[in-house]
C-alpha positions as CSV (number, residue, x, y, z in Angstrom):
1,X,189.8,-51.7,-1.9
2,X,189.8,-52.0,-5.7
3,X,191.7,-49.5,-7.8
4,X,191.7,-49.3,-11.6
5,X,194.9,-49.4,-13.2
6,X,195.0,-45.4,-14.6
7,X,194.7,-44.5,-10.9
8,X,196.9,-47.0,-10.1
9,X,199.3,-45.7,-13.1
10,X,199.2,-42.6,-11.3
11,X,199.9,-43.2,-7.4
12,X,201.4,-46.6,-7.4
13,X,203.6,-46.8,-10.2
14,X,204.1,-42.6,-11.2
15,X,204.5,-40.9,-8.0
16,X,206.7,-43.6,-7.1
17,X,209.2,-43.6,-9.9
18,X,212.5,-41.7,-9.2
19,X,212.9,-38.2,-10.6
20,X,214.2,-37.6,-13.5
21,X,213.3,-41.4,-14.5
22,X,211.1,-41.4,-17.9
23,X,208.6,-44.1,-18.9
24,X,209.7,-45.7,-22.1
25,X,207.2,-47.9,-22.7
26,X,204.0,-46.1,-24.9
27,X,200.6,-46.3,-24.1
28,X,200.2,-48.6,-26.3
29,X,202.5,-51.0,-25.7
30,X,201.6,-50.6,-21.3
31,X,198.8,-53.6,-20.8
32,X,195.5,-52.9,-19.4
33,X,195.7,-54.1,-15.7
34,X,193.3,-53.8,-12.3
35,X,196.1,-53.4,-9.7
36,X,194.5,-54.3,-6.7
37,X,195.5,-52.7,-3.1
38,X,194.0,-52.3,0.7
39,X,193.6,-49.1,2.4
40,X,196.1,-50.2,4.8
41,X,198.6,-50.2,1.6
42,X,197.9,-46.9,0.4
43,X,198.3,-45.5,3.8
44,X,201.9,-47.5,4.1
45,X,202.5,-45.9,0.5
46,X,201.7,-42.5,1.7
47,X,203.6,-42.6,4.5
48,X,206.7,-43.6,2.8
49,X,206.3,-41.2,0.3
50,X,205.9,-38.0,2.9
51,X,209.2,-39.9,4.3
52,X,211.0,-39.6,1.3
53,X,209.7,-35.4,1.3
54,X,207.2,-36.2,-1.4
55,X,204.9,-34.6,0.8
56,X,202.6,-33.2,-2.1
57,X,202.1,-37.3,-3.6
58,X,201.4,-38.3,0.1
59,X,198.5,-35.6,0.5
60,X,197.2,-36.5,-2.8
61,X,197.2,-40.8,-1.9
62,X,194.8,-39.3,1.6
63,X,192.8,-37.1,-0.4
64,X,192.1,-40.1,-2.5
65,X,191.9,-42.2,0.5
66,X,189.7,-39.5,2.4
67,X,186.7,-39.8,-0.2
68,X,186.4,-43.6,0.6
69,X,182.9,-45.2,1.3
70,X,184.5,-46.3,4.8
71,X,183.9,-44.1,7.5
72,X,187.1,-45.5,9.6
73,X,189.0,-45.5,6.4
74,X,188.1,-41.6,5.4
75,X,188.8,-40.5,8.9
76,X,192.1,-42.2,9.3
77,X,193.1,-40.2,5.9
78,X,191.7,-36.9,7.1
79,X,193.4,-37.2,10.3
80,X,197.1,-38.3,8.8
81,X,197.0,-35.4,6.3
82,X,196.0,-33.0,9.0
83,X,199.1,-34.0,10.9
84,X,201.0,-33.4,7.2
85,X,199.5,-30.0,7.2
86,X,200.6,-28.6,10.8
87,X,204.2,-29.5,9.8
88,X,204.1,-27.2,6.7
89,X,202.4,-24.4,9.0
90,X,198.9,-24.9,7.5
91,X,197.0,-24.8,10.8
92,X,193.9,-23.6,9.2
93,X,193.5,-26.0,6.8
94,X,194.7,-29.0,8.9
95,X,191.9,-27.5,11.5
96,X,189.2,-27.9,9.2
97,X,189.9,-31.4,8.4
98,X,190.1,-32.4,11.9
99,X,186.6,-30.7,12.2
100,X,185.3,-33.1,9.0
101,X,186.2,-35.9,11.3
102,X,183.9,-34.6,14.3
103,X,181.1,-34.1,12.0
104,X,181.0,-37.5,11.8
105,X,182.6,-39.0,14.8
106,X,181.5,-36.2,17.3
107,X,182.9,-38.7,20.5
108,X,186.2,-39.3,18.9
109,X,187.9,-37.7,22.0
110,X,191.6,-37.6,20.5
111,X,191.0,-35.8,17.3
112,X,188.7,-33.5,19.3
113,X,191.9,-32.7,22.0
114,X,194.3,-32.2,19.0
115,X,191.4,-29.5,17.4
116,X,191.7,-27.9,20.8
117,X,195.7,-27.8,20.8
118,X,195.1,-26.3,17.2
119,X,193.0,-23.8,18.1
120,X,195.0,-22.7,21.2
121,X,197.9,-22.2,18.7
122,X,196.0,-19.9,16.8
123,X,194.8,-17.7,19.4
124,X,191.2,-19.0,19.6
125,X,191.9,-19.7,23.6
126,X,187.7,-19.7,24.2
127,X,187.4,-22.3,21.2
128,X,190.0,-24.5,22.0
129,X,188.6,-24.6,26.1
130,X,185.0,-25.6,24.4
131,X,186.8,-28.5,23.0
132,X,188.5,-29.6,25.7
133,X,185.2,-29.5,28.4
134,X,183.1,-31.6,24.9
135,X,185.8,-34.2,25.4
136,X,184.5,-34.1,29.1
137,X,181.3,-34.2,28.7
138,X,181.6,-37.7,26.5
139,X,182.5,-39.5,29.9
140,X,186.6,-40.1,30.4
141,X,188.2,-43.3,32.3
142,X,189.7,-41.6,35.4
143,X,193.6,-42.5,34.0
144,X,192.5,-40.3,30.5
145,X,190.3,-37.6,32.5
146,X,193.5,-36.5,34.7
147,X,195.8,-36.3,31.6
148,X,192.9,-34.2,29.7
149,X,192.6,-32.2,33.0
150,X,196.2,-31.7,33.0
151,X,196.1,-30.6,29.4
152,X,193.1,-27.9,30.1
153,X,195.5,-26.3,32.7
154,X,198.2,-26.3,30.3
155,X,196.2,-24.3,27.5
156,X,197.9,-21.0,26.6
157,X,197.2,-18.4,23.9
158,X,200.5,-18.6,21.7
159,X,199.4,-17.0,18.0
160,X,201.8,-13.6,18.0
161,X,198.7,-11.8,15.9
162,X,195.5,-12.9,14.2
163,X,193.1,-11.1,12.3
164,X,189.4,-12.2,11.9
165,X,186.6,-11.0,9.7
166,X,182.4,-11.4,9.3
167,X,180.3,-9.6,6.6
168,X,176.7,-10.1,5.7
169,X,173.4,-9.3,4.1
170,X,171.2,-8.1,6.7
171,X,167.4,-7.0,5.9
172,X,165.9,-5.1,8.7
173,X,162.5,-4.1,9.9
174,X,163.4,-1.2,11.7
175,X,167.0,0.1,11.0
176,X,166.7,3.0,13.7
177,X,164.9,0.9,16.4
178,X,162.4,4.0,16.2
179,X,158.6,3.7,17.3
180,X,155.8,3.0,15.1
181,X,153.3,5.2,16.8
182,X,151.7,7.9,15.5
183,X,151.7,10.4,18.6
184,X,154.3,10.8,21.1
185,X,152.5,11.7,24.4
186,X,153.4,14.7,26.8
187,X,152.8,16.7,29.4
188,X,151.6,19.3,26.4
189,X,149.2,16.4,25.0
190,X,150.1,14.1,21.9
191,X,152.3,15.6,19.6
192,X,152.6,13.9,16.1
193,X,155.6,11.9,15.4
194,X,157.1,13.1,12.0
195,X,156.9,10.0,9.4
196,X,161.1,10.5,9.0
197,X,161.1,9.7,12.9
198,X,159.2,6.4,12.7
199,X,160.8,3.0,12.0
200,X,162.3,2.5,8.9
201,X,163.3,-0.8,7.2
202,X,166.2,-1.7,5.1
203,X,169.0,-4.1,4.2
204,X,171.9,-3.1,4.6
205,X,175.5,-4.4,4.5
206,X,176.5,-5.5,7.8
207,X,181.0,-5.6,8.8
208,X,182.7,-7.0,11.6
209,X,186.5,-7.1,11.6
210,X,189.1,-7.5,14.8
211,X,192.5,-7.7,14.4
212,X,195.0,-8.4,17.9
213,X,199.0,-8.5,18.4
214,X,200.5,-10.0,21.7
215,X,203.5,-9.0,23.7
216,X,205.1,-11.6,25.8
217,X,205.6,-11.0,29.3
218,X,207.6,-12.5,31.9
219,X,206.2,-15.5,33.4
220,X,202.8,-16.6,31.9
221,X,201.4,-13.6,31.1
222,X,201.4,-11.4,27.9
223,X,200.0,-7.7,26.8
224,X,197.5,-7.8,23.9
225,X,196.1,-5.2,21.8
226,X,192.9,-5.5,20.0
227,X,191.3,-3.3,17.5
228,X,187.9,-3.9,16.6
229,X,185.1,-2.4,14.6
230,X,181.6,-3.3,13.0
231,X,179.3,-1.1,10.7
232,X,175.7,-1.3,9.3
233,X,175.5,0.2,6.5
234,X,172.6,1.4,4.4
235,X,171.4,3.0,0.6
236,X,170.1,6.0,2.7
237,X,173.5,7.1,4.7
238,X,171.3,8.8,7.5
239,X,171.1,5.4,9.5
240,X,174.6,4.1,9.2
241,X,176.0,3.1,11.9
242,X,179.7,3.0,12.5
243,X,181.8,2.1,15.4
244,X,185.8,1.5,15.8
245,X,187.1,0.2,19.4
246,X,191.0,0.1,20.6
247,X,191.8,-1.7,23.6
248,X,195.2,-2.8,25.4
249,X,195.8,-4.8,28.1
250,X,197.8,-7.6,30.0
251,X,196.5,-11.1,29.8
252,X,197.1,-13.2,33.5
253,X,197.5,-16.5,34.0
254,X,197.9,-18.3,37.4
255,X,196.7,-22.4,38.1
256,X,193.3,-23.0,36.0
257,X,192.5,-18.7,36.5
258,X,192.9,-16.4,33.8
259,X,192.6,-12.2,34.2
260,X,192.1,-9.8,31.6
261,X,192.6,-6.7,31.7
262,X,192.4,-3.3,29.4
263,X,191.9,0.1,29.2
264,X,190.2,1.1,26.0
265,X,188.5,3.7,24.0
266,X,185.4,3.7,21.8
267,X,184.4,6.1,18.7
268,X,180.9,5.6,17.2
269,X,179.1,7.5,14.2
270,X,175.5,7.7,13.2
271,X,174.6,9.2,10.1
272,X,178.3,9.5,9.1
273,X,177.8,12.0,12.0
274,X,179.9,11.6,15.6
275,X,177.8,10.3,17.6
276,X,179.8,9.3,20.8
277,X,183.0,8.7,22.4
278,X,184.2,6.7,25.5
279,X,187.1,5.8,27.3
280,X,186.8,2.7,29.6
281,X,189.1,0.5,31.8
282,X,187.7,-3.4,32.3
283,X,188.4,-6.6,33.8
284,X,187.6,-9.9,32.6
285,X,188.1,-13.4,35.3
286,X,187.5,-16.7,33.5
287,X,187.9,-19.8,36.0
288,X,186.5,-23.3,35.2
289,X,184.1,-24.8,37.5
290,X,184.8,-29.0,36.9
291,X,185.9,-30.4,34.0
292,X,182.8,-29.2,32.1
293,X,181.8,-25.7,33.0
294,X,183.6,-22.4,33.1
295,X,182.7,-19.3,35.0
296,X,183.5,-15.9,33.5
297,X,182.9,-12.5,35.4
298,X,183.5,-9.2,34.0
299,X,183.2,-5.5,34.9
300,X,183.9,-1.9,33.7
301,X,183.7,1.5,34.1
302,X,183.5,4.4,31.4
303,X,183.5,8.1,30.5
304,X,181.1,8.9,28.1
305,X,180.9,12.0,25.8
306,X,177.4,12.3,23.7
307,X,178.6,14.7,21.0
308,X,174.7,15.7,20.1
309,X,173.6,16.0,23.5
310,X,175.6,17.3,26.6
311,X,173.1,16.1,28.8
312,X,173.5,12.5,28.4
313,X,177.3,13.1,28.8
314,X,178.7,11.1,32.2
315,X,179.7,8.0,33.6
316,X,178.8,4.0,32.7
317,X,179.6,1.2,34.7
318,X,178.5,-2.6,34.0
319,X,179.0,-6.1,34.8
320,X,178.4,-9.5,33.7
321,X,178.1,-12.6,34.8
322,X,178.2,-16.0,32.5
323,X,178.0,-19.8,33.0
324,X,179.3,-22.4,29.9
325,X,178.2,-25.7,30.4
326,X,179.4,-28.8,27.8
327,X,176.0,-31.3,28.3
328,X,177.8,-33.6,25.3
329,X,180.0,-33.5,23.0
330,X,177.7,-31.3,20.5
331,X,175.8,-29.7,22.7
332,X,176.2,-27.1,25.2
333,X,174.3,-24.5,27.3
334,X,175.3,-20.6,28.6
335,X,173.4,-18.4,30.9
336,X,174.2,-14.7,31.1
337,X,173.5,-12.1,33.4
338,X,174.6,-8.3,32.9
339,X,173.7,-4.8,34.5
340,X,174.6,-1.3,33.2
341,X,174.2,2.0,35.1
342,X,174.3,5.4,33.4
343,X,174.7,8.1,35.4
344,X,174.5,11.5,33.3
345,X,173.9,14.8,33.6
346,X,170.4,14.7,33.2
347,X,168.6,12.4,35.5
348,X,166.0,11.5,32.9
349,X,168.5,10.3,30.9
350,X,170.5,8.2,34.0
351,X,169.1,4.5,34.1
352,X,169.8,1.2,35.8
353,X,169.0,-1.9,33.5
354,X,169.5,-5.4,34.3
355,X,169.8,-8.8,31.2
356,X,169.7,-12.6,31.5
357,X,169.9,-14.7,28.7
358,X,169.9,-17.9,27.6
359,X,171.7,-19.8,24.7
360,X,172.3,-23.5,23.5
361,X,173.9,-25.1,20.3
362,X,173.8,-27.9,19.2
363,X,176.2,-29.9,16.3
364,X,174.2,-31.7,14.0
365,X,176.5,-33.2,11.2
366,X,178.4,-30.7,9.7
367,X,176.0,-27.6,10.7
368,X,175.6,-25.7,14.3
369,X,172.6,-25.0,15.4
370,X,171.8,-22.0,18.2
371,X,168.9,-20.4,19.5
372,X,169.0,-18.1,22.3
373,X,166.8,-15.9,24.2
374,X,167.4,-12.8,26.4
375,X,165.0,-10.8,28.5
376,X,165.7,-7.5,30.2
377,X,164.4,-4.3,32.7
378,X,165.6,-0.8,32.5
379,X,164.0,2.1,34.7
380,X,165.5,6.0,34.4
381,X,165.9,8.1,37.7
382,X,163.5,10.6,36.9
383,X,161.2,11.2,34.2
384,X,162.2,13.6,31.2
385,X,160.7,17.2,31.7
386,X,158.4,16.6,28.5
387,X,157.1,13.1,29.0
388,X,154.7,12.4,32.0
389,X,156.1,9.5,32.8
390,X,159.7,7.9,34.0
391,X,160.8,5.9,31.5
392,X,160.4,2.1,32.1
393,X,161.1,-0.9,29.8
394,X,160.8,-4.6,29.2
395,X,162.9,-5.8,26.6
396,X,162.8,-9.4,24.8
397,X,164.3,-11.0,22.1
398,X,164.7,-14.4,20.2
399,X,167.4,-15.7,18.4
400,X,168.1,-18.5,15.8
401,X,171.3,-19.3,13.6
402,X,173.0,-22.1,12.0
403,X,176.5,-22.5,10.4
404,X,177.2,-24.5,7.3
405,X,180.3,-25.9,7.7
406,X,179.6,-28.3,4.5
407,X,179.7,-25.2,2.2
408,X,183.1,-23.7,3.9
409,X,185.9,-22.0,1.6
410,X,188.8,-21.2,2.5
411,X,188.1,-20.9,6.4
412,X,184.9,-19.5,6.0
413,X,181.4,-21.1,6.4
414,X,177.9,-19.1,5.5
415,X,176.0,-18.4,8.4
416,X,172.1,-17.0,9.0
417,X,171.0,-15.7,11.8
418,X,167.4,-14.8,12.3
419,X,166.0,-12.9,15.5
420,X,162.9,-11.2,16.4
421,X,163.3,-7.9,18.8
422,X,160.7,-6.0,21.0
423,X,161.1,-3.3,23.7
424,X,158.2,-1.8,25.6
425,X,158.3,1.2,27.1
426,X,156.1,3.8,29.1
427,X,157.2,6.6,26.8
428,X,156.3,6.0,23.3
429,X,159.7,7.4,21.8
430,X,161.8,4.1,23.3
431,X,158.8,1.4,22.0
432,X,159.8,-0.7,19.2
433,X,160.0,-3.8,17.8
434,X,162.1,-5.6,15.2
435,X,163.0,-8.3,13.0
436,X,166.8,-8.7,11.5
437,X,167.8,-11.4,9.0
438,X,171.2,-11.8,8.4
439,X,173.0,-14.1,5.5
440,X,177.1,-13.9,5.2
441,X,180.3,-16.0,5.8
442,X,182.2,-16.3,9.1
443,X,185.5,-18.3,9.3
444,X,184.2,-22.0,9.5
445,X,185.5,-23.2,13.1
């Protein structure tokens, strides 16, 4: 590789003069010189310089080295400087860079295990476990499949605390998932539907934050708590919607089986009005089913308090069932299915509703694709004492989103999501449909 001499003038020759040692010679005396040198030499160079705790001159020989029209050559830099930047404590950065290098080598199995040791040290357990069933997709010799097996069981969640945060511009078809008819039938005949209680559109400002601290425990196990919230928030205050969620619980580990569980409580506001409040207790059992799939089960059981209407005060219970399946390296597959029973005061208001969906993603360069869909059933015990009808539904939605991972800043990456929402119900008051847009930043891996 061919470097001209005032770059040369810079790495070879300034960064590796002593400190404190001025250059005597002027400008103008110095003669204009090509100093040629390999890749192989800069990377020697660098190295010796991050020996000698020039750390900073090192990183800035791979940046260089890291823009070169190689592919092997760029990579190599990326992947040396990452190391440089876990040893100063700058896991986020040193992630993204190993993330450059699967862009464009998606099957480079090693720099995808040391992303998944990286990510397990920051507390992204679920991320770091997609990494490591990736590298299993791609097809291991049996010697490297046992050690990456071995490694998988290994995994544990070691970041002390973390803190992560979404926000995003999020135009709306129907804020209030309100009906667009024009008459609401009962057992009275039609009655007109005020135009304030129709759907609405919007865009509004759309939050989600969570921040978590761990405990240790004895053995493998530790206690984490977890505050989360999320808000939608729009010009006219009446549909805000506003929710804050605290939840503790110990975290279990045993062989290749991890157990969550938490007992939690949930405040939500509509209108800048309470709205409701629950307490819950839950339990979470993720257990991998071969080297490329994991299982994750989940249940729990609430008390709910609707502060505008006693009568849909009671109990909640739901479950959940989930399947992750790594087909390659940069693409994957999950199918879900959930249930939810209410049982309230009011029968009309108790229902039993059932969910499957379906998601896949795919890497393509350095963006992620996803598109999901989700179909669902809910039925009430008994009909409300105005409507003629039990309430039935048939829910359906479509999803699409991609992550730019080319445009990321500091950690984040802009993200849109687009999805296209319709439930259809026998009482006009539940029937709706919907379209959401949403444009923001997420953190980039």
């Amino acid at each position: 590789m061919k470097i001209a001499g005032f770059i040369c003038a810079g790495l070879l020759v300034g960064l590796a003069l002593p400190h404190g040692t001025e250059a005597r010679a002027t400008a103008a005396d110095r003669p204009k010189r090509v100093v040629s040198a390999t890749a192989a030499d800069l990377f020697r160079f660098a190295e010796a310089l991050n020996e000698q705790g020039r750390a900073g001159q090192a990183e800035q020989v791979l940046e260089l080295l890291s823009q070169d029209p190689n592919a092997d050559v760029r990579n190599e830099a990326r992947y040396r400087r990452s190391k440089m930047l876990v040893s100063s404590g700058r896991q986020r950065d040193a992630a993204l860079l190993l993330r450059r290098i699967l862009d464009e080598k998606p099957e480079a199995a090693p720099v995808r295990l040391e992303l998944a040791q990286l990510l397990d040290r920051m507390g992204d357990k679920e991320g770091a476990f997609r990494e490591v069933r990736a590298v299993q997709a791609a097809g291991l010799p049996p010697a490297v499949a046992r050690l990456v097996d071995r490694y998988s069981e290994a995994l544990r969640a070691a970041r002390p605390a973390g803190l992560s945060f979404e926000i995003a511009i999020a135009p709306d078809s129907n804020i209030s998932r309100a009906t667009r008819s024009d008459t609401l039938g009962t057992i009275f005949g039609d009655f007109e539907i005020d135009e304030d209680s129709k759907a609405k559109s919007g865009t509004g400002l759309s939050l989600h934050g969570q921040a978590f601290r761990r405990f240790a425990l004895r053995g493998d196990g530790s206690l984490l708590v977890r505050a989360s919230a999320f808000a939608d928030l729009y010009r006219r205050s009446r549909f805000n919607d506003i929710a804050f969620d605290l939840a503790a619980g110990p975290e279990l580990q045993w062989g290749r089986n991890r157990l969550m569980l938490e007992a939690g409580t949930t405040l939500r506001w509509y209108g800048q009005k309470p709205y409701q409040r629950s307490a819950r207790v839950g339990a979470t059992w993720t257990k991998p089913l071969g080297s490329r799939t994991q299982l994750r089960l989940g249940g729990s059981a609430s008390l709910v308090d609707n502060r505008i209407n006693d009568l849909q005060d009671g109990k909640a219970y739901s479950g959940n069932l989930s399947v992750e399946r790594a087909l390659s390296p940069t693409t994957g597959i999950a199918l879900s299915l959930g249930g939810d029973r209410q049982s309230l005061k009011d029968p009309g208001y108790s229902t039993t509703d059932w969910r499957g969906g379906l998601t896949a993603w795919r890497e393509m360069g350095r963006m992620t694709m996803t598109v999901g869909v989700d179909l669902g059933r809910l039925h009430a015990d008994e009909r409300l004492t105005l409507f003629p009808q039990r309430r039935e539904d048939r829910y359906s939605r479509l999803s699409i989103g991609a992550s730019f991972r080319q445009l990321q800043w500091h950690g984040f990456a802009p993200v849109t999501r687009f999805s296209i929402e319709r439930n259809r119900s026998t009482v006009e008051f539940y029937d709706y449909r919907r379209t959401r847009t949403e444009v923001g930043v997420v953190r980039a891996f």
